[in-house]
PDB file of N, CA, C and O in Angstrom:
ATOM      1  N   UNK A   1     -32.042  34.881 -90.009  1.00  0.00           N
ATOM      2  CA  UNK A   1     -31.296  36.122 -90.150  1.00  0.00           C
ATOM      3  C   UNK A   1     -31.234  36.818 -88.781  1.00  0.00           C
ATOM      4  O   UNK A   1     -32.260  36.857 -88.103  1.00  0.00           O
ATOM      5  N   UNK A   2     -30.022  37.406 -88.305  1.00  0.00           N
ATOM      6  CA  UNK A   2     -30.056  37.837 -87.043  1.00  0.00           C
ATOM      7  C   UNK A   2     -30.697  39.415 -87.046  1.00  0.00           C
ATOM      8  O   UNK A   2     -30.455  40.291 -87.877  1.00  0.00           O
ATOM      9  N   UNK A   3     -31.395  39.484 -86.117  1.00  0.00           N
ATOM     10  CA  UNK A   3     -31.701  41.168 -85.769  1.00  0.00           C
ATOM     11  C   UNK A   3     -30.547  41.870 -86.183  1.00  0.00           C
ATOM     12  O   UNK A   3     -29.399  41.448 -86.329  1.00  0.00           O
ATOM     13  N   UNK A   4     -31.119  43.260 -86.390  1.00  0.00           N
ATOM     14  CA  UNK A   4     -30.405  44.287 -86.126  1.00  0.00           C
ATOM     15  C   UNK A   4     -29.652  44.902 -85.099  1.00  0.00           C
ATOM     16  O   UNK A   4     -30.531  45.404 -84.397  1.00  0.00           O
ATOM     17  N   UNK A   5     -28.790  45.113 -84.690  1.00  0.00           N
ATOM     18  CA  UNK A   5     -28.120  46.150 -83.232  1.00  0.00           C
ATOM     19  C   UNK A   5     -27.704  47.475 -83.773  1.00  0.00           C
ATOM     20  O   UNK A   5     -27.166  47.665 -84.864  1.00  0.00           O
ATOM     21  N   UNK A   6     -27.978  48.257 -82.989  1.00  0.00           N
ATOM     22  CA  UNK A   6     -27.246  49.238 -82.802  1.00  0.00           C
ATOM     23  C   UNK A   6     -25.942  49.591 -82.240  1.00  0.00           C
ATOM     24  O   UNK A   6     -26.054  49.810 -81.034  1.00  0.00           O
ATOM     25  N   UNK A   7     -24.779  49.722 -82.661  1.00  0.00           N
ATOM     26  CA  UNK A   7     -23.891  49.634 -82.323  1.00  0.00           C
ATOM     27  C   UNK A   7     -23.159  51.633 -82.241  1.00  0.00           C
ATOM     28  O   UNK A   7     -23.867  52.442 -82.841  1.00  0.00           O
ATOM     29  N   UNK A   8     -21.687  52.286 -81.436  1.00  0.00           N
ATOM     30  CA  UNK A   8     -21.483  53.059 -81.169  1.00  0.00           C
ATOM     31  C   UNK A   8     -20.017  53.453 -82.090  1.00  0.00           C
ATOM     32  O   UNK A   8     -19.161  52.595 -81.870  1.00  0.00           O
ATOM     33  N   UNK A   9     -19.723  54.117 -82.681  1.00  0.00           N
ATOM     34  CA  UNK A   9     -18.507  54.351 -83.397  1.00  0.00           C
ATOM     35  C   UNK A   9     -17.564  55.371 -82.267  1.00  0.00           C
ATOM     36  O   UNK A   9     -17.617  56.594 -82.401  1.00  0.00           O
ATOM     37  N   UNK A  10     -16.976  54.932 -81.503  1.00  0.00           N
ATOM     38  CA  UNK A  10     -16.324  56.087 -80.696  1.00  0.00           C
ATOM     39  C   UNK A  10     -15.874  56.690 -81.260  1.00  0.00           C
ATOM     40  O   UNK A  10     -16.398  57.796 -81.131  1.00  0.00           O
ATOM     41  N   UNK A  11     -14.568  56.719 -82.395  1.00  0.00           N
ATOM     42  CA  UNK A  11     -13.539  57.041 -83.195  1.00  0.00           C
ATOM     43  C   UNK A  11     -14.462  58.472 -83.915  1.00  0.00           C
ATOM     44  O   UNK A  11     -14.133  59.650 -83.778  1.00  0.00           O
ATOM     45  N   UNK A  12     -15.663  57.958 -84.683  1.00  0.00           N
ATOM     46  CA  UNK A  12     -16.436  58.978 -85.759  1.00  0.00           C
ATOM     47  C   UNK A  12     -17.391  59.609 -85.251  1.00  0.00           C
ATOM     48  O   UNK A  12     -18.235  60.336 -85.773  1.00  0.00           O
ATOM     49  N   UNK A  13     -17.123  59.114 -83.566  1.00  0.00           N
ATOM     50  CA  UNK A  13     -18.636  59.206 -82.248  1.00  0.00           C
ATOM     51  C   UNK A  13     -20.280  59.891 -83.544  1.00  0.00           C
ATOM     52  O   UNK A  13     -20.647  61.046 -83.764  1.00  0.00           O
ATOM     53  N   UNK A  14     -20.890  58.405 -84.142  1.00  0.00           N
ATOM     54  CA  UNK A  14     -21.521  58.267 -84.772  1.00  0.00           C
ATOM     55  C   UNK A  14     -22.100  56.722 -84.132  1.00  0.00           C
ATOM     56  O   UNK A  14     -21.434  55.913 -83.485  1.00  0.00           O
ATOM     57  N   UNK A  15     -23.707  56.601 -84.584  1.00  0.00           N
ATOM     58  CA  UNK A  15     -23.972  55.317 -83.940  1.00  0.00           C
ATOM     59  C   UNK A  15     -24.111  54.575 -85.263  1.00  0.00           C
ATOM     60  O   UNK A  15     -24.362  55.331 -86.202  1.00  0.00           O
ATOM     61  N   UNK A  16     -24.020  53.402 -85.543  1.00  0.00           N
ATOM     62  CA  UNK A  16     -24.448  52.586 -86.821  1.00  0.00           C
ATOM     63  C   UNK A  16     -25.234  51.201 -86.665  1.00  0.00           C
ATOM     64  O   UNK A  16     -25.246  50.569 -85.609  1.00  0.00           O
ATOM     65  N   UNK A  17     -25.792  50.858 -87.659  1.00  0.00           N
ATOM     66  CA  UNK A  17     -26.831  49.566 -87.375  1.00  0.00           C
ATOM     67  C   UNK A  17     -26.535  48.616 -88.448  1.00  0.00           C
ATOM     68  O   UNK A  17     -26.526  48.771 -89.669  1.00  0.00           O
ATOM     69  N   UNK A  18     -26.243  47.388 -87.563  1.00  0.00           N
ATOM     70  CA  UNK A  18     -25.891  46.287 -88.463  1.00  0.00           C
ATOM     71  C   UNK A  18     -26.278  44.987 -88.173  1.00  0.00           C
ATOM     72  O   UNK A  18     -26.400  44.806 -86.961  1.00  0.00           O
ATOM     73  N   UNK A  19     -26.532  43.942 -88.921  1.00  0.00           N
ATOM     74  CA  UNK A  19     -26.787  42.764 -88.627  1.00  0.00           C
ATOM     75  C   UNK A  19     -25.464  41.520 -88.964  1.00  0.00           C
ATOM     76  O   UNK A  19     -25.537  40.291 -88.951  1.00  0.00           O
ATOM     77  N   UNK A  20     -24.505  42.269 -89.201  1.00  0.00           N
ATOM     78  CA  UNK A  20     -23.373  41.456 -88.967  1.00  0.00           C
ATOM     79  C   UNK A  20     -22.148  41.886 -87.932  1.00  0.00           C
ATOM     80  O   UNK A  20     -21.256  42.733 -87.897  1.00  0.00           O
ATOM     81  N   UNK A  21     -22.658  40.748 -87.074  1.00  0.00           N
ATOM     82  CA  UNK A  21     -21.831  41.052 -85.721  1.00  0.00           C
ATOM     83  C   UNK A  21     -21.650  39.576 -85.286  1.00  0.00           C
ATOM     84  O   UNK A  21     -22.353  38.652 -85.696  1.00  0.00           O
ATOM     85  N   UNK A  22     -20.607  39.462 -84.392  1.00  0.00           N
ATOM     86  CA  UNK A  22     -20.332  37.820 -83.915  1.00  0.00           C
ATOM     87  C   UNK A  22     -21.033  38.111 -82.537  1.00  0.00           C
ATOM     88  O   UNK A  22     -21.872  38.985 -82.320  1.00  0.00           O
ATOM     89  N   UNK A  23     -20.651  37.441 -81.888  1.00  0.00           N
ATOM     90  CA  UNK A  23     -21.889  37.200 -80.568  1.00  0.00           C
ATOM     91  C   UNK A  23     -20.376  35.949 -79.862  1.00  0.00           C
ATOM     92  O   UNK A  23     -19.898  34.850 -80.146  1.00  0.00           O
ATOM     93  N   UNK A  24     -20.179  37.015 -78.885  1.00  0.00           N
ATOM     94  CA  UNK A  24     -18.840  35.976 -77.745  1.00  0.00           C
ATOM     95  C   UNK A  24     -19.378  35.995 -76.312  1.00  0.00           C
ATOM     96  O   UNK A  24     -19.779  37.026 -75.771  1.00  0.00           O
ATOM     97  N   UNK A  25     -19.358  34.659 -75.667  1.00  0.00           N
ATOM     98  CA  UNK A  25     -19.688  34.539 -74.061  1.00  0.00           C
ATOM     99  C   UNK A  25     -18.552  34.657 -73.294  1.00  0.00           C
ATOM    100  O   UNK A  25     -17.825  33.664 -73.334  1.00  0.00           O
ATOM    101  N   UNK A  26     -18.079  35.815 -72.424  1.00  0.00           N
ATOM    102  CA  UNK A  26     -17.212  36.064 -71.663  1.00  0.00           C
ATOM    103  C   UNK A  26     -17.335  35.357 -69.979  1.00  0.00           C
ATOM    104  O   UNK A  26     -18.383  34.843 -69.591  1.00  0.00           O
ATOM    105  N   UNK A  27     -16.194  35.438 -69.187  1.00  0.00           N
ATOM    106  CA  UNK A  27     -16.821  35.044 -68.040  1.00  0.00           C
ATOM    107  C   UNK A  27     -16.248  36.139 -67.420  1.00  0.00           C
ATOM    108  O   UNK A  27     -15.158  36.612 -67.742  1.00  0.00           O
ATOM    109  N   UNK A  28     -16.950  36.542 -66.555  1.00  0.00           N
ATOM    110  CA  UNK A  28     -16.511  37.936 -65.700  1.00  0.00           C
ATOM    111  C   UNK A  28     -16.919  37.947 -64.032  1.00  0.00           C
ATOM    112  O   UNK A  28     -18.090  37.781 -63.688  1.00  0.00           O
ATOM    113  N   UNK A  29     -15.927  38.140 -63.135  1.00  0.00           N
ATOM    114  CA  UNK A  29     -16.597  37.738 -61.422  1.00  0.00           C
ATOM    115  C   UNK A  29     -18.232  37.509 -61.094  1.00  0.00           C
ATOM    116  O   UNK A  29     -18.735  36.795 -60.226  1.00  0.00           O
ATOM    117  N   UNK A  30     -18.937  38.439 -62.177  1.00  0.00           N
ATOM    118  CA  UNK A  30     -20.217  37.978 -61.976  1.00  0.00           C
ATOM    119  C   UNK A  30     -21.490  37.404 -62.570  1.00  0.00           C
ATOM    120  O   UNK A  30     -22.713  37.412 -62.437  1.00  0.00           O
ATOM    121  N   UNK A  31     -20.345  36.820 -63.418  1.00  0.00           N
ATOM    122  CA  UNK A  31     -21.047  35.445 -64.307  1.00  0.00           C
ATOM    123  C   UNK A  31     -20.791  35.707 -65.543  1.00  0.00           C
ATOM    124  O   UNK A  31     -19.941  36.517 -65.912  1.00  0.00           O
ATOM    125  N   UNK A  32     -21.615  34.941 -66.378  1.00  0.00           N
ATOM    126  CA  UNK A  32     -21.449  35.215 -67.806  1.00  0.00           C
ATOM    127  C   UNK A  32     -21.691  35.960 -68.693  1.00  0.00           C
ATOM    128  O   UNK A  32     -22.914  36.059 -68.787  1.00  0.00           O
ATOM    129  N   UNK A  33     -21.019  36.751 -69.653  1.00  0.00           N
ATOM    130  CA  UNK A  33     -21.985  37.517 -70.248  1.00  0.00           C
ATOM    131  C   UNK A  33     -21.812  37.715 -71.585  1.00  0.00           C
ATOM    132  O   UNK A  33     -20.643  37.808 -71.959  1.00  0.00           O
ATOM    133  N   UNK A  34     -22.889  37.826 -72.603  1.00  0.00           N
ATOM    134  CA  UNK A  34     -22.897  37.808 -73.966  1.00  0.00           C
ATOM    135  C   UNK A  34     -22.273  39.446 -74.477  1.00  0.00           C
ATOM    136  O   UNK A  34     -22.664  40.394 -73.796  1.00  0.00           O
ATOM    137  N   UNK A  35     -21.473  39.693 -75.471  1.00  0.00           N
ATOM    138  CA  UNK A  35     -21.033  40.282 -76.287  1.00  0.00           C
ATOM    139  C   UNK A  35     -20.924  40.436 -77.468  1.00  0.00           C
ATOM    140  O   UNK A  35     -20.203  39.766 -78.207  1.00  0.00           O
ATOM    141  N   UNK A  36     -21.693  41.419 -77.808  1.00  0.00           N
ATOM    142  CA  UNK A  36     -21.700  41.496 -79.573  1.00  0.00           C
ATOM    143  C   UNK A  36     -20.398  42.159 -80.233  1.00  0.00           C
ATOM    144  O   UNK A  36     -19.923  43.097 -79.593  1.00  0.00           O
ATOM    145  N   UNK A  37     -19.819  41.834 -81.312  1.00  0.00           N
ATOM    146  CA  UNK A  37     -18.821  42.788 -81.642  1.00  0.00           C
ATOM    147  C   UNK A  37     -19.159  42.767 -83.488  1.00  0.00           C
ATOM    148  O   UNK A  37     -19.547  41.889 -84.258  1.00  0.00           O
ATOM    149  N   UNK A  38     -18.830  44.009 -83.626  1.00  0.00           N
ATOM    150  CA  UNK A  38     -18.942  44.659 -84.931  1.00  0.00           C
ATOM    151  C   UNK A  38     -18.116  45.499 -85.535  1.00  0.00           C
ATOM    152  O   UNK A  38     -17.495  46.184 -84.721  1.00  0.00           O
ATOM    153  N   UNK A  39     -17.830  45.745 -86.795  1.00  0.00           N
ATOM    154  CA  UNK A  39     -16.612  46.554 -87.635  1.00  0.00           C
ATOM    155  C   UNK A  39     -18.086  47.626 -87.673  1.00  0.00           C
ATOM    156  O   UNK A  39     -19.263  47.291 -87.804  1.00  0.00           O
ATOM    157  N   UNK A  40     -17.414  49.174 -87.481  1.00  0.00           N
ATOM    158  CA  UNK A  40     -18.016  50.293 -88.216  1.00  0.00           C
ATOM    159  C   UNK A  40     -17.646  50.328 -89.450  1.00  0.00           C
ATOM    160  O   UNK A  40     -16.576  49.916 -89.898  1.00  0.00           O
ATOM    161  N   UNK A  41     -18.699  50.922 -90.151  1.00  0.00           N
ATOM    162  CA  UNK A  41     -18.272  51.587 -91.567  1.00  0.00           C
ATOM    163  C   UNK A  41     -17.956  52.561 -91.905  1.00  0.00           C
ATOM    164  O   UNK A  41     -17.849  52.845 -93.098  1.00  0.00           O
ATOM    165  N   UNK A  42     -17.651  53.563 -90.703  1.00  0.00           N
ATOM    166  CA  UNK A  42     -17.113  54.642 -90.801  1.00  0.00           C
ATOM    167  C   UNK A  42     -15.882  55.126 -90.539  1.00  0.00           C
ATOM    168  O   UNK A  42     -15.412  56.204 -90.905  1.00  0.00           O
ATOM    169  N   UNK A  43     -15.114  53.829 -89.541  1.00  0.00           N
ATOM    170  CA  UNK A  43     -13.792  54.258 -89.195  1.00  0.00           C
ATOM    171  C   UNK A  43     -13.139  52.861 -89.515  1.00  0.00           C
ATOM    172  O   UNK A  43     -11.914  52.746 -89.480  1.00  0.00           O
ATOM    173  N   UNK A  44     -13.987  51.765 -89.836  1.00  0.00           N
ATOM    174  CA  UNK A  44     -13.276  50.063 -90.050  1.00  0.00           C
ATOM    175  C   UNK A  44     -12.732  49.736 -88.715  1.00  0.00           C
ATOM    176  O   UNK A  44     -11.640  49.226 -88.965  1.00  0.00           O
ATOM    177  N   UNK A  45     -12.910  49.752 -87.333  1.00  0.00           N
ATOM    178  CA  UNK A  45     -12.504  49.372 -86.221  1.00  0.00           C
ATOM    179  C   UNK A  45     -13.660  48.543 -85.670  1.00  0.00           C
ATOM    180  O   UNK A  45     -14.785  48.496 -86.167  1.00  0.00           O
ATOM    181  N   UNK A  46     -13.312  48.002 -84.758  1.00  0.00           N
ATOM    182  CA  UNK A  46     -14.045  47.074 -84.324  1.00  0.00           C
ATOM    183  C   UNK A  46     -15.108  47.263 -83.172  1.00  0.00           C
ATOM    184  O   UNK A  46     -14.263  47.552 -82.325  1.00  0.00           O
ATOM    185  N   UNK A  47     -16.022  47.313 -82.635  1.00  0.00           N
ATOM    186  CA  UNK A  47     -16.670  47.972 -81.651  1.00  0.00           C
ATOM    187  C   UNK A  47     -17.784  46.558 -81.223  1.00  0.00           C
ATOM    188  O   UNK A  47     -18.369  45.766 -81.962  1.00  0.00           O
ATOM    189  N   UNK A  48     -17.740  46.717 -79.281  1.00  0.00           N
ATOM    190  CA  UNK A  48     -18.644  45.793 -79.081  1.00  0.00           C
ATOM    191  C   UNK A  48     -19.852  46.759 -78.373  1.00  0.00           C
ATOM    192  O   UNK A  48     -19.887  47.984 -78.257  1.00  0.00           O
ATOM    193  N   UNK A  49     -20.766  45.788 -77.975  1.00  0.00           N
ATOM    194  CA  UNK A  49     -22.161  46.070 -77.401  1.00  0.00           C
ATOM    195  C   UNK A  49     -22.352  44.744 -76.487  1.00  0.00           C
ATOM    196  O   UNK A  49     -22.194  43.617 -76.957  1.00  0.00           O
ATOM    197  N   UNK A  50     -22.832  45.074 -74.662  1.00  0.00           N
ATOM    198  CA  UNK A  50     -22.876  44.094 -74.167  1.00  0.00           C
ATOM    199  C   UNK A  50     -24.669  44.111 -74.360  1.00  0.00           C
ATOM    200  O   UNK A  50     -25.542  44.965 -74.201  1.00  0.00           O
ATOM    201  N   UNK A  51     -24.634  42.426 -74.860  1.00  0.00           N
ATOM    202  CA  UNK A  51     -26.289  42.412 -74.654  1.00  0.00           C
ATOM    203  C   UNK A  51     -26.782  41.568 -73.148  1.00  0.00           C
ATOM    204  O   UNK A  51     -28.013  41.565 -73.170  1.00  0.00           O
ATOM    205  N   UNK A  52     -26.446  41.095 -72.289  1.00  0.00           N
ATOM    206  CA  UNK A  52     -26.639  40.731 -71.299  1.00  0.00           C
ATOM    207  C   UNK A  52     -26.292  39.489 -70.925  1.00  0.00           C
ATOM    208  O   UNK A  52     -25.650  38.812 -71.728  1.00  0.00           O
ATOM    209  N   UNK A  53     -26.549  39.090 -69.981  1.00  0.00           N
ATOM    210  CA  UNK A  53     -26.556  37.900 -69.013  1.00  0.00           C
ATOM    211  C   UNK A  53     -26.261  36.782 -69.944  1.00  0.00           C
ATOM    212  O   UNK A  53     -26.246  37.235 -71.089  1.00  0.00           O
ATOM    213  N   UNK A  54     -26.009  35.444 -69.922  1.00  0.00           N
ATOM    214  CA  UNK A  54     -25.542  34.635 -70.874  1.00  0.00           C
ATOM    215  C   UNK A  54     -26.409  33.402 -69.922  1.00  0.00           C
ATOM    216  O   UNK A  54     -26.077  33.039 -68.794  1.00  0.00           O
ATOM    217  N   UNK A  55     -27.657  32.859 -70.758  1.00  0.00           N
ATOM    218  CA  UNK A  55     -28.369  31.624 -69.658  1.00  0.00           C
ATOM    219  C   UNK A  55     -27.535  30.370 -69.897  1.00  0.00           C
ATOM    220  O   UNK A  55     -27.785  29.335 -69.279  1.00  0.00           O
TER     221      UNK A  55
END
């Protein structure tokens, strides 16, 4: 089961916590990096969280 995150609702600027989120590796000029993304339940939009570095 994946952890929990905390994630940010800009739209309802409310924070929410969920354990269903996808997890995408981006590449960006300074390397790779992991991205969580998640639907709020307060506005149904989509919101990410960078969790870091991608080994």
């Amino acid at each position: 089961m994946p952890e929990k995150l905390k994630f940010f609702d800009l739209k309802a600027k409310k924070y929410f916590e969920t354990d269903q989120y996808e997890v995408v590796v981006k590449e960006t000029k300074r390397g790779k990096i992991k991205i969580a993304f998640a639907v709020s339940p307060y506005s149904g939009k989509k919101f990410a969280r960078i969790l870091g570095p991608a080994k």
